[in-house]
BAMI-714025 format. One record per residue (C-alpha): chain; x, y, z; residue number from 1. Coordinates in steps of 0.001 Angstrom, whole numbers. Each point is the difference from the previous one (the first is absolute). Example, Ala and Ser with C-alpha at 12.3 -4.5 7.8 and 13.67 -1.06 7.14 Angstrom:
<nodes>
{node "A",{12300,-4500,7800},1}
{node "A",{1370,3440,-660},2}
</nodes>
This chain:
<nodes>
{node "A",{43415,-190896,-40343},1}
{node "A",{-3774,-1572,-1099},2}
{node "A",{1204,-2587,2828},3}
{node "A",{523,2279,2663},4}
{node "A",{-2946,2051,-294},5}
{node "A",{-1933,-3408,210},6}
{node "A",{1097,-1276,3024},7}
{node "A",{-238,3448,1267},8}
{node "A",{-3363,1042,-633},9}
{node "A",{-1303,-3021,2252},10}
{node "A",{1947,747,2760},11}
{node "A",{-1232,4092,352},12}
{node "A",{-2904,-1461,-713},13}
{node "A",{80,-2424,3010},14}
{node "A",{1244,3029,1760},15}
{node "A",{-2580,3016,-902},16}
{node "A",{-2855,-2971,1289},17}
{node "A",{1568,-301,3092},18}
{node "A",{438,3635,799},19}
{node "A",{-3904,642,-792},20}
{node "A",{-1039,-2875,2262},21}
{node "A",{1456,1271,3039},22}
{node "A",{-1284,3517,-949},23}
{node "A",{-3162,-1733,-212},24}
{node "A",{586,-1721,3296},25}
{node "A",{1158,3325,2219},26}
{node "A",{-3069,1394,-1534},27}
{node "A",{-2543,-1699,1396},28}
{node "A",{1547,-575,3121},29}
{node "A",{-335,4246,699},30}
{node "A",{-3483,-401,-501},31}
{node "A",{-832,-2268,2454},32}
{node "A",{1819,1588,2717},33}
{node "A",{-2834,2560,308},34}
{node "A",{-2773,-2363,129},35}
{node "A",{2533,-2068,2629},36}
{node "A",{176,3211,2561},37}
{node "A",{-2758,122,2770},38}
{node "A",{-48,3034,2055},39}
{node "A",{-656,-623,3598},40}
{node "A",{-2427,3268,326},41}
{node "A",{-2206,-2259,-2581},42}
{node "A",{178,-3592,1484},43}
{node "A",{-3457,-615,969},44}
{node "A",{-1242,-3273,2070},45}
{node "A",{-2862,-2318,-849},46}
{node "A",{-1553,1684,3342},47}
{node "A",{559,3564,-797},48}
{node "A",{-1414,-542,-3509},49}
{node "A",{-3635,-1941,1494},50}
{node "A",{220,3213,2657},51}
{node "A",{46,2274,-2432},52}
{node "A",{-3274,-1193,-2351},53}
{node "A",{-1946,-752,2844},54}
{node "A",{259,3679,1775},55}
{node "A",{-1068,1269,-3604},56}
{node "A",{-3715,-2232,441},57}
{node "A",{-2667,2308,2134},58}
{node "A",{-1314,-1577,3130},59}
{node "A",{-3987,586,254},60}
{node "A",{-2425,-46,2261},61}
{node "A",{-2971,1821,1629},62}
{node "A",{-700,1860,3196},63}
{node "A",{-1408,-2268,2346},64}
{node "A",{-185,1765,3562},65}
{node "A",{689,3719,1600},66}
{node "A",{1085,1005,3295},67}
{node "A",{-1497,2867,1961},68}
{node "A",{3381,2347,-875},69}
{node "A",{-888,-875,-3943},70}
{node "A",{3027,-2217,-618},71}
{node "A",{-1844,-2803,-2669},72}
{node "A",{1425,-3670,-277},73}
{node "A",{-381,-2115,-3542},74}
{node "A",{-74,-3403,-200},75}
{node "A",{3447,4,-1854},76}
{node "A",{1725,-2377,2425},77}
{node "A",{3979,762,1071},78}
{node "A",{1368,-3281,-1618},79}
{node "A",{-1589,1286,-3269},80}
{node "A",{1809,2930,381},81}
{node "A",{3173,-2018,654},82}
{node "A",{-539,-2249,-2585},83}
{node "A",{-353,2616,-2461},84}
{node "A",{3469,1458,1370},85}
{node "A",{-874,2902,1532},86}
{node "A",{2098,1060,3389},87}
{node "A",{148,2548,2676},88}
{node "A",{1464,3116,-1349},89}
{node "A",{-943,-135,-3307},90}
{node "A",{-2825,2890,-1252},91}
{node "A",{-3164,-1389,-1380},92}
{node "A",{-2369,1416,-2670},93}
{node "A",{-3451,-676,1313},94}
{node "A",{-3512,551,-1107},95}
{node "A",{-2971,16,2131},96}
{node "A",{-3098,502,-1307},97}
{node "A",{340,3052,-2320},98}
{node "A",{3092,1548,1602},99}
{node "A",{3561,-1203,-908},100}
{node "A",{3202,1042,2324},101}
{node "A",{3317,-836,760},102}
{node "A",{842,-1416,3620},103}
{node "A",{2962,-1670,1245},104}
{node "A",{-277,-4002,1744},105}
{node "A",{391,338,3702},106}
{node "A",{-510,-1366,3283},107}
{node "A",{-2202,2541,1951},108}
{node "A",{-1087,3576,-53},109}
{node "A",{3683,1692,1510},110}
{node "A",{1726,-1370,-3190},111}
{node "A",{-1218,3080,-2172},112}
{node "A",{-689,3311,968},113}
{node "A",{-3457,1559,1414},114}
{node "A",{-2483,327,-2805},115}
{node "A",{1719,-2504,-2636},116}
{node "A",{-1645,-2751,-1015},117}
{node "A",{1457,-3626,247},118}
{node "A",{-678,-4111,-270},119}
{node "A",{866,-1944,2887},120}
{node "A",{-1077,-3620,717},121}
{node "A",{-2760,136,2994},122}
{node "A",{-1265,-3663,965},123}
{node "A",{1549,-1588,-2701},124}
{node "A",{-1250,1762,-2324},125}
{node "A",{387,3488,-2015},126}
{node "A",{-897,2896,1780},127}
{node "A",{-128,3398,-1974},128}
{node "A",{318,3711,2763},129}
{node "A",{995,3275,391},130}
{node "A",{1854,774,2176},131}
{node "A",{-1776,1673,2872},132}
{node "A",{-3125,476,-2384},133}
{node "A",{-2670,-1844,-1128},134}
{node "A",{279,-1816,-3382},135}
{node "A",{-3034,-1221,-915},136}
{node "A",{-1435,3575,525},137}
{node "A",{2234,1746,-1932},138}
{node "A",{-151,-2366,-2651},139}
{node "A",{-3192,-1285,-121},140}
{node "A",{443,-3414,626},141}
{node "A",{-2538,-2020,698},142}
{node "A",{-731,-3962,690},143}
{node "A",{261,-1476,-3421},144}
{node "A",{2062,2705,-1551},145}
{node "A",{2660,-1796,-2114},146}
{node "A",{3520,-294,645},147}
{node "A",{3308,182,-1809},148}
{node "A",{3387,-363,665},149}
{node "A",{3161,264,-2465},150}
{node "A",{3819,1262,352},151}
{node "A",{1093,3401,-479},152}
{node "A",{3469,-554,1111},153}
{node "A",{1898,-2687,1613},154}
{node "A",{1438,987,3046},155}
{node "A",{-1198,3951,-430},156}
{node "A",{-879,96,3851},157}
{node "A",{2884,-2443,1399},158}
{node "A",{2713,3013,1398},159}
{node "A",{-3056,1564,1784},160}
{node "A",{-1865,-3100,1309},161}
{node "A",{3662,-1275,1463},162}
{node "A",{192,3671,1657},163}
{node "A",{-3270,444,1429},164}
{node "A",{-991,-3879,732},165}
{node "A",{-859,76,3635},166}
{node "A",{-551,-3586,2266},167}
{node "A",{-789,-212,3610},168}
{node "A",{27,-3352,2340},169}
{node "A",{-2722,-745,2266},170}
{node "A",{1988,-1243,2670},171}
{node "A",{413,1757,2821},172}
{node "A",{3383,-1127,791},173}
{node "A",{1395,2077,-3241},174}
{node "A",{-1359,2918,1733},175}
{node "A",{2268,1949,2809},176}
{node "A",{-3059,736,2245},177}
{node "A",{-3783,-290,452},178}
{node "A",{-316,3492,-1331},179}
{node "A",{1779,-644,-3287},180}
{node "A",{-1555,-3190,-822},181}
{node "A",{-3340,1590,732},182}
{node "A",{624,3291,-1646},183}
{node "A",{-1217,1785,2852},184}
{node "A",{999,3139,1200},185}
{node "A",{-811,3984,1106},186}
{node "A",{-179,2412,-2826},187}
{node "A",{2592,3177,1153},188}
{node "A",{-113,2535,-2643},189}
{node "A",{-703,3669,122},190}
{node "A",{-2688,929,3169},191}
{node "A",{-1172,-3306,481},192}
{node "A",{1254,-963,3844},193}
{node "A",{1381,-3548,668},194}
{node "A",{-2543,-2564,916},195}
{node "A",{-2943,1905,-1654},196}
{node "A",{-48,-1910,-3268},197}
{node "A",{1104,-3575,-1347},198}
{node "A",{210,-1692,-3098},199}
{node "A",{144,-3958,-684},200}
{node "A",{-325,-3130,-1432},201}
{node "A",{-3595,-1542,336},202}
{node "A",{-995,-1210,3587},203}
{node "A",{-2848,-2473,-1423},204}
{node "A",{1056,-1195,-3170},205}
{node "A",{1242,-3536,1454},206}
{node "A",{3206,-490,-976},207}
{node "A",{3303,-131,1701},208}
{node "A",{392,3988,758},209}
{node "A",{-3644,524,1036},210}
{node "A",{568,-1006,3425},211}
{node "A",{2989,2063,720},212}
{node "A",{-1592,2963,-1580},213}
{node "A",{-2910,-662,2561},214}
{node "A",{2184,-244,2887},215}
{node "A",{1485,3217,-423},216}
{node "A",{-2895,1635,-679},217}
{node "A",{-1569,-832,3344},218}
{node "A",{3644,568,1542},219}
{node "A",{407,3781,-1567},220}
{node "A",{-3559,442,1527},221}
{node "A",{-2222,809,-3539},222}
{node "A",{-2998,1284,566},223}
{node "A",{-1454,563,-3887},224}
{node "A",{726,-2190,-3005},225}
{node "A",{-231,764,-3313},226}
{node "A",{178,-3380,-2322},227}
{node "A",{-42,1438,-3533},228}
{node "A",{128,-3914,-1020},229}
{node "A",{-3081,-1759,1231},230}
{node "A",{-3569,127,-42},231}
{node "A",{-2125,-838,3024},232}
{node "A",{125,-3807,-1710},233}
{node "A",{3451,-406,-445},234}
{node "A",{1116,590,3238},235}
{node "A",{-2774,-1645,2111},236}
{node "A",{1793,-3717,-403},237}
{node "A",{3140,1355,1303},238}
{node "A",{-1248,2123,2835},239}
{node "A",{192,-2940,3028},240}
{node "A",{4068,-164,-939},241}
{node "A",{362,3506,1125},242}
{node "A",{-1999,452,3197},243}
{node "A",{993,3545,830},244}
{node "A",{-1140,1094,-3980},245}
{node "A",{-3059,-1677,391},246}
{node "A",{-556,1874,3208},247}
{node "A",{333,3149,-1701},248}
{node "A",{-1965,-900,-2824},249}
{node "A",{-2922,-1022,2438},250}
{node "A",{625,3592,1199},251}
{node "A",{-590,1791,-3090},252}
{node "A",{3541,1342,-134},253}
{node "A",{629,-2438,-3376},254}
{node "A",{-1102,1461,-3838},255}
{node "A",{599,-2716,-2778},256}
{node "A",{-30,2134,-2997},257}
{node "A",{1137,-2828,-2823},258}
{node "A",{1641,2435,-2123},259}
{node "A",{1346,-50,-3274},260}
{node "A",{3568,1411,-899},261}
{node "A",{-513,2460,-2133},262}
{node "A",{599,3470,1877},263}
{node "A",{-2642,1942,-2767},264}
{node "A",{-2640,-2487,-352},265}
{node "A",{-3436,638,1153},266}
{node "A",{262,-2962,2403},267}
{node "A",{2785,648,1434},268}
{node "A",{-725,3654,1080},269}
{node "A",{-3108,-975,1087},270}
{node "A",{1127,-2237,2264},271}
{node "A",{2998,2601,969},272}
{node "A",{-2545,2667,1155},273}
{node "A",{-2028,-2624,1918},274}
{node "A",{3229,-1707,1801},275}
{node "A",{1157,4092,787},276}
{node "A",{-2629,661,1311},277}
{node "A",{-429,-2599,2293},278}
{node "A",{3105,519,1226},279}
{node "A",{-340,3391,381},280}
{node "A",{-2992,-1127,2469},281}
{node "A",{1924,-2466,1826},282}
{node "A",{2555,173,2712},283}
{node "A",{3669,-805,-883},284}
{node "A",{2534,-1975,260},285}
{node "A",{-804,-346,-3586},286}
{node "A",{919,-4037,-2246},287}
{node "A",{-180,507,-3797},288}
{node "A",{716,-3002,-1781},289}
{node "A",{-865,-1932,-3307},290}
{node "A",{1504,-3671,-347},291}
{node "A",{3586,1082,-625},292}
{node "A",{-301,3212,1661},293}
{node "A",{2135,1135,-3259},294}
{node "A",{-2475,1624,-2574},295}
{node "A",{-3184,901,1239},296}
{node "A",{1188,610,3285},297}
{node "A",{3614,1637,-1190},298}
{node "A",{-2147,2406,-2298},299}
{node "A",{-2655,1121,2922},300}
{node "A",{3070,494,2237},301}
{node "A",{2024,1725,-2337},302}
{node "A",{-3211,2220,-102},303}
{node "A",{-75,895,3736},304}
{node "A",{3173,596,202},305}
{node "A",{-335,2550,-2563},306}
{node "A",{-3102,1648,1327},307}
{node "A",{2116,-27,3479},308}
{node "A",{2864,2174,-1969},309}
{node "A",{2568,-3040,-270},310}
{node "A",{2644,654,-2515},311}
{node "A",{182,-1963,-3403},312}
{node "A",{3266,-1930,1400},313}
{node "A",{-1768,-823,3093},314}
{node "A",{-3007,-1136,-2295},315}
{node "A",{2536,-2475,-1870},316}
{node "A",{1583,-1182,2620},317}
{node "A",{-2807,-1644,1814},318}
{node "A",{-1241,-713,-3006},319}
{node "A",{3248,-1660,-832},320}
{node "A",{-105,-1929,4067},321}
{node "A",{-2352,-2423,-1648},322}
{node "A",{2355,-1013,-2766},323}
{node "A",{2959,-537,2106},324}
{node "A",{-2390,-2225,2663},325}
{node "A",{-1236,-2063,-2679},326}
{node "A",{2269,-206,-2259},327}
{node "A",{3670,1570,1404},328}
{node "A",{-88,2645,-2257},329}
{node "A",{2655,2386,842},330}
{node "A",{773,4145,-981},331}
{node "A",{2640,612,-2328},332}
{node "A",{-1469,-3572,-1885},333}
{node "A",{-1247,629,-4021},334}
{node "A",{-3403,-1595,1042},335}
{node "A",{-76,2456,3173},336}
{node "A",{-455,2949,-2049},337}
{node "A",{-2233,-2006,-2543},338}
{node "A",{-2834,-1116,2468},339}
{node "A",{398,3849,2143},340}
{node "A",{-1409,1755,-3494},341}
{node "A",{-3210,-2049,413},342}
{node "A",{-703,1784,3057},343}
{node "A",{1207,3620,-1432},344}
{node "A",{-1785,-900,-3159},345}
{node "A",{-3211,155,1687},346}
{node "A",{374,3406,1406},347}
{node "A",{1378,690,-3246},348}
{node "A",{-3348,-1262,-1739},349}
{node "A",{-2128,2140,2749},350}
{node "A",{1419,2892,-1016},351}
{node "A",{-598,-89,-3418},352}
{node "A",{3147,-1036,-989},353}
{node "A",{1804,2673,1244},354}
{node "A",{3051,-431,2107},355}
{node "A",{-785,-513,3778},356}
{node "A",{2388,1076,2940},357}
{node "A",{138,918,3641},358}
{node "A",{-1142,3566,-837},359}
{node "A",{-3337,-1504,-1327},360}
{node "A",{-999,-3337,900},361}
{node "A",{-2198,597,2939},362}
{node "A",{-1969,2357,-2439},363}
{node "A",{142,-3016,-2702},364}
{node "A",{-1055,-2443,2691},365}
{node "A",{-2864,2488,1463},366}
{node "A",{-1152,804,-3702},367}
{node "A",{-568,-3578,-1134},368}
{node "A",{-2121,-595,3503},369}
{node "A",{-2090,3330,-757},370}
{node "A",{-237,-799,-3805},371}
{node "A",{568,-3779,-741},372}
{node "A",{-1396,-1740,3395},373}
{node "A",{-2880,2703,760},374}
{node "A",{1045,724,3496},375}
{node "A",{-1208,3502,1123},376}
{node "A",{3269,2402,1370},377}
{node "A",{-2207,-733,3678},378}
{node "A",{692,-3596,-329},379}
{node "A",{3481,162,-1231},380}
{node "A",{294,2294,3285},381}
{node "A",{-1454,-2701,2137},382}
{node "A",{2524,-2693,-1061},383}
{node "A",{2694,1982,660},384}
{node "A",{-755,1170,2838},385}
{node "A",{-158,-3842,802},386}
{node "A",{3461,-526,-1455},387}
{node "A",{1846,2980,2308},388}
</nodes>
């Protein structure tokens, strides 16, 4: 009996090792498989990682220049901007002097709506606006005033930049006529009779539509042109490419008001009143343009039109003419019915922000000449009497 239990006891011995080992074993193989597991929602690249930091560092600078519609420029350059991993579509936290705001990165003005601030690159270089306003008024900005730029979220603007992003070729062969490429064309909304009024693109600003706008200005027979872009300056080097506009101009029939874009500045009414009034004393057929014949001229238009009892859709929709000439913008499009509430905005804004609509918008359009531009109910007579 003693014998047996001796050999025995080494044996369960043996046994009750083995059995705790590969416990032991199984054990710590469980715990690893955790730490072995790598979710791919979590799997980060070198790239992503070095993207990440840098967008976190502030990009800063100082104003060094302003343009006559307020929009400043810094001396932040656009490859310190990429460097530091910022990209279109992603909102910014800025600072500017004393003032700090959010603003998404875009291309050009049309990428945000009218009034909001943005950053775009102008030059190669960072350019800080409003939106058919003046920054550095409404801010304060001045030469000097420091500058800085940090993320306040990645890719916050993208959906809507990709919506409203507009680009136009200056080639006239992407163009299906003269007209089109040149943005050029009669105004016919409400009392205003065909071949009274026309709106386009810039007949002296030399480049490649300036000569067909020219053309078919002296083709449709303009008598009067109102250039809400240049000064007297501006236009002078461009004159001897446009004979027939230089004829006029040598006439007196030419005002170069050098406006701003902001509809409720002091400049720009200023110069408003002044270019109504000359037309007002001048015989039609009438040329409004800016450079683009888009915003300056698409907001005096839209104007007349009103004051001639158009109807808000007819408003829009030559509004809207420009967009699809430029840039094939088409109705039923999200980015139609984006870019058409800039123009209803505005009425919007003249009326205090109450709703406008074809019951009221000559009265809107007649009350912000009365009260707004300073033109006397005679005057506001007078041009339309020249519109009819």
């Amino acid at each position: 009996m003693k014998k047996f239990v001796l050999k025995c006891v080494p044996r369960m011995f043996l046994g009750l090792m083995l059995v705790l080992m590969l416990s032991c074993r199984t054990t710590s193989v469980q715990r690893q498989e955790p730490v072995l597991e790598v979710p791919v929602s979590v799997q980060t690249s070198a790239q992503d990682v070095v993207q990440q930091e840098a967008v976190l560092v502030a990009v800063q600078g100082a104003v060094q220049d302003i343009d006559k519609y307020g929009n400043i420029t810094a001396d932040i350059a656009e490859s310190a901007m990429t460097e530091a991993g910022y990209a279109l579509g992603d909102i910014l936290a800025v600072s500017v002097g004393d003032r700090s705001f959010t603003a998404p990165y875009v291309s050009t003005y049309s990428d945000v709506d009218r009034g909001q601030q943005l950053v775009r690159i102008s030059n190669g270089n960072v350019a800080l606006a409003i939106s058919y306003g003046n920054f550095a008024e409404r801010t304060g900005a001045v030469i000097g005033s420091p500058v800085s730029i940090n993320l306040a979220e990645k890719k916050g603007y993208l959906r809507e930049y990709e919506v409203r992003h507009l680009e136009k070729s200056e080639e006239r062969a992407a163009y299906a006529s003269d007209e089109i490429f040149a943005n050029f064309r009669y105004v016919k909304a409400g009392k205003i009779p065909p071949g009274r009024l026309y709106r386009s693109a810039n007949p002296v600003l030399n480049d490649a539509r300036a000569p067909y706008a020219a053309k078919l200005a002296e083709l449709a027979g303009v008598k009067t042109v109102i250039n809400l872009a240049d000064s007297e300056a501006s236009m002078a080097p461009n004159l001897p490419a446009a004979p027939y506009y230089e004829k006029l101009v040598g006439q007196g029939s030419v005002i170069p008001l050098s406006m701003d874009v902001d509809f409720f500045s002091a400049d720009f009414t200023a110069k408003l009143k002044t270019g109504l009034l000359f037309m007002a004393a001048h015989e039609g057929p009438y040329l409004i343009h800016c450079n683009e014949g888009k915003d300056r001229a698409g907001m005096v238009v839209a104007l007349l039109e009103a004051l001639m009892d158009a109807t808000v859709n007819e408003i829009v929709e030559d509004y809207m003419i420009t967009y699809g000439n430029y840039f094939f913008v088409q109705k039923g499009e999200e980015r139609y019915d984006r870019i058409a509430g800039i123009i209803t905005d505005l009425f919007v804004e003249m009326n205090a922000g109450n709703p406008v609509t074809d019951a009221n918008i000559r009265h809107v359009a007649e009350s912000y000449l009365l009260n707004t531009v300073g033109l006397t109910e005679v005057q506001i007579g007078q041009l339309k009497a020249r519109l009819f």
